[in-house]
C-alpha positions as CSV (number, residue, x, y, z in Angstrom):
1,X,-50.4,13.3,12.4
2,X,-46.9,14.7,12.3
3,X,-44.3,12.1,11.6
4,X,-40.7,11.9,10.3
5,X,-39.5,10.0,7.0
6,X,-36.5,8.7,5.5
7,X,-36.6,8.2,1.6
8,X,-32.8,8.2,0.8
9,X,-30.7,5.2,2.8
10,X,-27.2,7.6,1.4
11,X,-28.7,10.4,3.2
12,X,-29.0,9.2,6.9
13,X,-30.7,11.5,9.3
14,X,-29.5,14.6,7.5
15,X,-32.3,13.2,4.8
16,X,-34.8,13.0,7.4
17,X,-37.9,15.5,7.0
18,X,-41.1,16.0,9.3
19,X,-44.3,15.7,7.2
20,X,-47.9,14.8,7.9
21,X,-49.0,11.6,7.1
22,X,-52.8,9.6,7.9
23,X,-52.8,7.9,10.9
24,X,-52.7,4.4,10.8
25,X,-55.4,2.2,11.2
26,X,-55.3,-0.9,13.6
27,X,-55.1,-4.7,11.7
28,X,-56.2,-7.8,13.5
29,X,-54.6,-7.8,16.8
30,X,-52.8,-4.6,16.9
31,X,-53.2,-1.6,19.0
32,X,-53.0,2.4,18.3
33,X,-50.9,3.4,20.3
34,X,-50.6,7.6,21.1
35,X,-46.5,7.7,21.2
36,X,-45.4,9.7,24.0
37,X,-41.4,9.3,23.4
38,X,-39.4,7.0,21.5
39,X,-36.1,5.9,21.9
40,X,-33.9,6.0,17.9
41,X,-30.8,4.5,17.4
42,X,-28.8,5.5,14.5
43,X,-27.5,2.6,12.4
44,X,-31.1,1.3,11.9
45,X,-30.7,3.5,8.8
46,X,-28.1,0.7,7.4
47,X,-30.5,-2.0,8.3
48,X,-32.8,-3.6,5.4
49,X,-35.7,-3.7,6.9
50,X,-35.7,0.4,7.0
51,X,-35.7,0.6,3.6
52,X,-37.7,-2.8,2.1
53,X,-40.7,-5.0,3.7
54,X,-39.7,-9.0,4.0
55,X,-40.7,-9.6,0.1
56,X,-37.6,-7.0,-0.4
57,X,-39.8,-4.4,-2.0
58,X,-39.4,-0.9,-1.5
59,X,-41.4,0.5,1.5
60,X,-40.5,4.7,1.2
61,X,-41.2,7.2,2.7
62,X,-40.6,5.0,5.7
63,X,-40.7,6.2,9.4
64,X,-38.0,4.8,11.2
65,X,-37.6,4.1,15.6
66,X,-38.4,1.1,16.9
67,X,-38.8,1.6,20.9
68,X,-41.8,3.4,22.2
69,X,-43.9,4.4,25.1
70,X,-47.2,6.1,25.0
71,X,-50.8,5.3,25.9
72,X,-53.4,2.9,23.8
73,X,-56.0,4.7,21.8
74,X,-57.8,2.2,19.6
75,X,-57.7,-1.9,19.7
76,X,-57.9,-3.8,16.4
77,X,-60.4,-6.4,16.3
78,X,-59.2,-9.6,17.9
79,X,-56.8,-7.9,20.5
80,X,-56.8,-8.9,23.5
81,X,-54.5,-8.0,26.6
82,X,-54.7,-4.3,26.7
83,X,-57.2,-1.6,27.0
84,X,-58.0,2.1,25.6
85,X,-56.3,4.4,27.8
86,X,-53.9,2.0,29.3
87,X,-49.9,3.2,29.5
88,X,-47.5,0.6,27.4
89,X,-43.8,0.2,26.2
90,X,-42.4,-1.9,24.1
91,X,-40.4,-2.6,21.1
92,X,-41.7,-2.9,17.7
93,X,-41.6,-4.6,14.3
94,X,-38.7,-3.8,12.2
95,X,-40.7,-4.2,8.8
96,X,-43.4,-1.8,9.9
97,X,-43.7,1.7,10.1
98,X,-41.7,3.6,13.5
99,X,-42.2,5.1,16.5
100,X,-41.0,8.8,15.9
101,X,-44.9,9.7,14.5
102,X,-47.4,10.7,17.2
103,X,-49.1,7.8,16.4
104,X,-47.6,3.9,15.8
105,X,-49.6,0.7,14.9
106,X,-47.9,-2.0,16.6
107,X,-48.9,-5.9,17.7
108,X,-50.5,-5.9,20.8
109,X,-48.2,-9.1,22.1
110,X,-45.0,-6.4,21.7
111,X,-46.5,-4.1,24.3
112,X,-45.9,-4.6,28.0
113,X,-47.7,-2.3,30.7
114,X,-45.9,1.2,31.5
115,X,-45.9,1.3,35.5
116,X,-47.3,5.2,36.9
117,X,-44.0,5.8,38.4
118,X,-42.2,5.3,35.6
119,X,-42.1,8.2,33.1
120,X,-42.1,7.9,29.5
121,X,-39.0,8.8,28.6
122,X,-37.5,6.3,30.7
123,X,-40.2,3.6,29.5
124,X,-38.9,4.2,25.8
125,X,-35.2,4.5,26.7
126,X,-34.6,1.3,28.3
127,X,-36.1,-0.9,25.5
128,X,-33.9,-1.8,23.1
129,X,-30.7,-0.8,25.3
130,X,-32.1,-3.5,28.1
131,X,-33.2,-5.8,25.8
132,X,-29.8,-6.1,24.2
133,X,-28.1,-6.6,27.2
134,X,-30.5,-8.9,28.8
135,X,-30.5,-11.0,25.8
136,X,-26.5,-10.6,25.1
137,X,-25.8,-11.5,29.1
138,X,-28.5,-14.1,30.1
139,X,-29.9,-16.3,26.7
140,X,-26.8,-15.9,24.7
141,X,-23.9,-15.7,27.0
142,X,-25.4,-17.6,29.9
143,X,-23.5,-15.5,32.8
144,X,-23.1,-16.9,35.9
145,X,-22.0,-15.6,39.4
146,X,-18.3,-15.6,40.0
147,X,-17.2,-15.6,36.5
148,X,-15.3,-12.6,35.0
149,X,-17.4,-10.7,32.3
150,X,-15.3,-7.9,30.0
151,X,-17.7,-5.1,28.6
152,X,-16.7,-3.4,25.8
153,X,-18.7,0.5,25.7
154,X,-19.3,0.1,28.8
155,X,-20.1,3.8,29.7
156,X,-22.7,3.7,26.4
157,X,-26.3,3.1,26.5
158,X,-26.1,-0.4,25.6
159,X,-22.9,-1.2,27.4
160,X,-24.2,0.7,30.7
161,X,-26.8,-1.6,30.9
162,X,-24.6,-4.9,30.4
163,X,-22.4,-3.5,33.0
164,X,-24.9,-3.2,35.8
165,X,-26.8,-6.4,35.0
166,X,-23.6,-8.4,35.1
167,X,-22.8,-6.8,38.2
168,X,-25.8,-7.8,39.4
169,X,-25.8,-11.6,38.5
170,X,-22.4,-12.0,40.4
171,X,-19.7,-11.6,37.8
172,X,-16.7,-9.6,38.0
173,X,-16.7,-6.7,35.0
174,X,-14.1,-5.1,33.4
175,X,-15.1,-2.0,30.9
176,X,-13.6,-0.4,28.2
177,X,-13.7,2.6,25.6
178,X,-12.5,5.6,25.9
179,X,-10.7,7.2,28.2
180,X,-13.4,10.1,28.4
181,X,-15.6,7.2,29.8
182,X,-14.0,5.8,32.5
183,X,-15.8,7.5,35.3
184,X,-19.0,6.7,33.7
185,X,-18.3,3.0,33.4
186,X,-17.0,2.6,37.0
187,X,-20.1,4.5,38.4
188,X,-22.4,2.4,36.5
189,X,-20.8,-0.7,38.3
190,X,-17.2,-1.7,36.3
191,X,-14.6,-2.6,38.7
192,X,-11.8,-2.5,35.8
193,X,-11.4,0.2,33.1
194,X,-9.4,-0.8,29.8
195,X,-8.6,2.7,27.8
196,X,-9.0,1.4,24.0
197,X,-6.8,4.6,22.5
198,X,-3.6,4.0,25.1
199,X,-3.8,0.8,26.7
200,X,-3.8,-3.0,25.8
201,X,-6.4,-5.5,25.1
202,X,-4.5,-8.6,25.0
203,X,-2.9,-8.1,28.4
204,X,-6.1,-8.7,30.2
205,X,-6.5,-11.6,32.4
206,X,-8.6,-14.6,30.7
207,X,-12.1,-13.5,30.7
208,X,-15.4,-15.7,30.2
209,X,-17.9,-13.4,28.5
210,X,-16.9,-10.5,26.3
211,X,-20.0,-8.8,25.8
212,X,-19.2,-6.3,22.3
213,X,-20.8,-3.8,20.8
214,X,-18.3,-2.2,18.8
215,X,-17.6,-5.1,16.6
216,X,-14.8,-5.0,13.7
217,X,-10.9,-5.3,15.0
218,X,-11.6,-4.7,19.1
219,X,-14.3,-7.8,18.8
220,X,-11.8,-9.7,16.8
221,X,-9.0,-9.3,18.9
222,X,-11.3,-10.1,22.0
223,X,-11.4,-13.8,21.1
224,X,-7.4,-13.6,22.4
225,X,-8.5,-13.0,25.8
226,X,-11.4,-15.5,26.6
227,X,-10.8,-18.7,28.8
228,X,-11.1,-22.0,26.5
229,X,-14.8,-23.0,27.1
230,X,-16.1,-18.7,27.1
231,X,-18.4,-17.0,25.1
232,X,-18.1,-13.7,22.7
233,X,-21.3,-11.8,22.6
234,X,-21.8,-9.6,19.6
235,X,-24.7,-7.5,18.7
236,X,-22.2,-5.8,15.9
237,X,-22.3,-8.0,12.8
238,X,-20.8,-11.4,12.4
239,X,-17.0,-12.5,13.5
240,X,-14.9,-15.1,12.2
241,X,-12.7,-16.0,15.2
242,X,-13.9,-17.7,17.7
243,X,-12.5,-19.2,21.8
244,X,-10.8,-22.0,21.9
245,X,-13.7,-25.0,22.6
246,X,-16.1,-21.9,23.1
247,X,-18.7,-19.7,20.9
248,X,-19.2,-16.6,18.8
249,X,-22.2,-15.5,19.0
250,X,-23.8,-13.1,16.8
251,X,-27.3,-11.8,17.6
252,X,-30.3,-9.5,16.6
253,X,-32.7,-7.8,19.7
254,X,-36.1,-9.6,19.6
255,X,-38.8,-8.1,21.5
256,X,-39.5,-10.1,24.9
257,X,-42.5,-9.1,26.9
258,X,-41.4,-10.8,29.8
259,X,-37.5,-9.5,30.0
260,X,-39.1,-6.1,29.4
261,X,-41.1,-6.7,32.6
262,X,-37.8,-7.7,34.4
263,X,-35.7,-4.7,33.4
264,X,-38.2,-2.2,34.2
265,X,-39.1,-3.8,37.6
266,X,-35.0,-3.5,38.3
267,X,-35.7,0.3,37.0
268,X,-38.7,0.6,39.5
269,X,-36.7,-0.5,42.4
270,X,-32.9,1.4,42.1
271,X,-31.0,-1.7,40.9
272,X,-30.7,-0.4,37.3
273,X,-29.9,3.6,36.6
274,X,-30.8,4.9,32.5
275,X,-28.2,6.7,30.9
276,X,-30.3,9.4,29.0
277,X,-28.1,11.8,27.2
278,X,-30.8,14.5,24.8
279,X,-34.3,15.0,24.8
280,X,-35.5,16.6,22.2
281,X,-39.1,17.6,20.8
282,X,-40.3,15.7,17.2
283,X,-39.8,19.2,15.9
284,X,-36.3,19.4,16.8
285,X,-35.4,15.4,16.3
286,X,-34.3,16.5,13.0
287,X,-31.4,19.0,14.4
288,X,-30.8,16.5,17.4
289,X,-29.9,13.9,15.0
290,X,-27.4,15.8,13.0
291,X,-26.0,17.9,15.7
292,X,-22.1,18.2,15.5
293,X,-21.6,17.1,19.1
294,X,-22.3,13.2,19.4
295,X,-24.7,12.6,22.9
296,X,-24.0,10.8,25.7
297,X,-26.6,8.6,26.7
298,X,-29.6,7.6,25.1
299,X,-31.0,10.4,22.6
300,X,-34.9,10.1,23.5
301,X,-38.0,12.1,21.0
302,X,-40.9,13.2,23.6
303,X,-43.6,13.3,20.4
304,X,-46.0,14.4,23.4
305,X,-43.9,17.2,25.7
């Protein structure tokens, strides 16, 4: 099978390089699963688990991608819950090999079913991108209607989401970023726009989530602005500060069947719009990756055209 590899961390995607490799075999309750498109986010090249397995050893040439959508082709013994031929998404194992192949082994209990009217590109892009902000909104920051949620990136992939699901619980969002982004943030569902480049943080009203995904000063500065008793979000590294009687929260995507299911219902029906930026064959991932222009949207590999 065709598949990309990373073997220098230093390099990033410019070290990237489209080989052939075996395709993998399915353990005890895994699937094969015939990859479609998959979904790539970029710093996953700075994470560890790229680059070593959970003993810390070396695991290169490594592919990399973690959200997929494709179609079952061969059930390990044991698995139960899908079938041969049956249309899945899902988000898989950080330790183990990725999705931009055109074939993944993956654990059967991190696939949820692909509905027919929803493509695959859509499938893999809403994965870790809904996931996040389901799990950043809802188990972490406990939103609630009527309270005001501020949305940092919110005309992003990630922030895009947040902003519409907040929207949808009841709150009242204000987004930031830049100003290149306001349009995008207010037609995904922001009823405030902060510029970062020209305008102020700290003179927003008291807030009681700030969902962050840019991390560093701006998610630092943020704890200024929450109500005593709110809750910063971050799925950008650890922060110090945190509100007065309130909580930081720092946290890693987990894969959830069942919030998948959610999200892509919400997809199904109108109430939540993708923001897909490139799509780009597995022979041009390389190029797409390393362009000069950074996307817009979610960059998503169709391995299958």
């Amino acid at each position: 099978m065709k598949a990309l590899v990373v073997t220098d961390q230093a390099a990033g995607t410019a070290g990237m390089t489209l080989v052939d490799r075996p395709q993998p075999q399915a353990a005890i309750n895994d699937v094969i699963v015939q990859v479609h498109a998959s979904g790539f986010t970029a710093d996953e090249l700075t994470w560890p688990p790229t680059w070593t397995d959970r003993a810390g050893r070396s695991r290169v040439p490594s592919i990399p991608g973690h959200e997929l959508a494709g179609i079952v082709t061969d059930l390990g013994y044991g698995t139960t819950g899908v079938s041969i031929g049956q249309r899945v998404f899902g988000l898989t194992d950080w330790y183990r090999d990725g999705t931009l192949a055109e074939y993944i082994a993956v654990e059967a209990r991190n696939l949820v079913p692909l509905p027919g009217d929803v493509d695959f590109t859509t499938g893999s892009a809403l994965v870790m991108s809904g996931l996040t902000a389901w799990q950043g909104l809802f188990e972490h920051g406990r939103v609630r209607a009527g309270q005001t949620v501020l949305v940092h990136g919110a005309a992003g992939v990630v922030g895009s989401m947040a902003t519409q699901l907040a929207r949808e619980a009841g709150a009242y969002v204000i987004g930031t970023g830049r100003a290149s982004g306001r349009q995008a943030a207010l037609e995904f569902g922001a009823q405030e726009y902060l510029d970062l480049d020209s305008d102020t943080l700290e003179e927003i009203s008291r807030v009681d989530l700030v969902f962050d995904v840019l991390g560093g000063d701006i998610a630092a500065r943020s704890v200024g602005i929450i109500r005593s008793g709110g809750t910063l979000v971050t799925a950008a590294g650890p922060i110090a500060a945190q509100p007065s009687n309130g909580r930081t929260i720092d946290f890693v995507v987990e894969a959830n069947c069942t919030q998948l299911s959610e999200i892509v219902k919400r997809v199904r029906d109108g109430r939540l719009r993708m923001n897909i930026g490139r799509v780009a064959s597995l022979d041009d991932a390389i190029a797409t990756f390393n362009a000069a222009e950074r996307p817009k949207g979610k960059t998503v590999i169709r391995v299958v055209p």
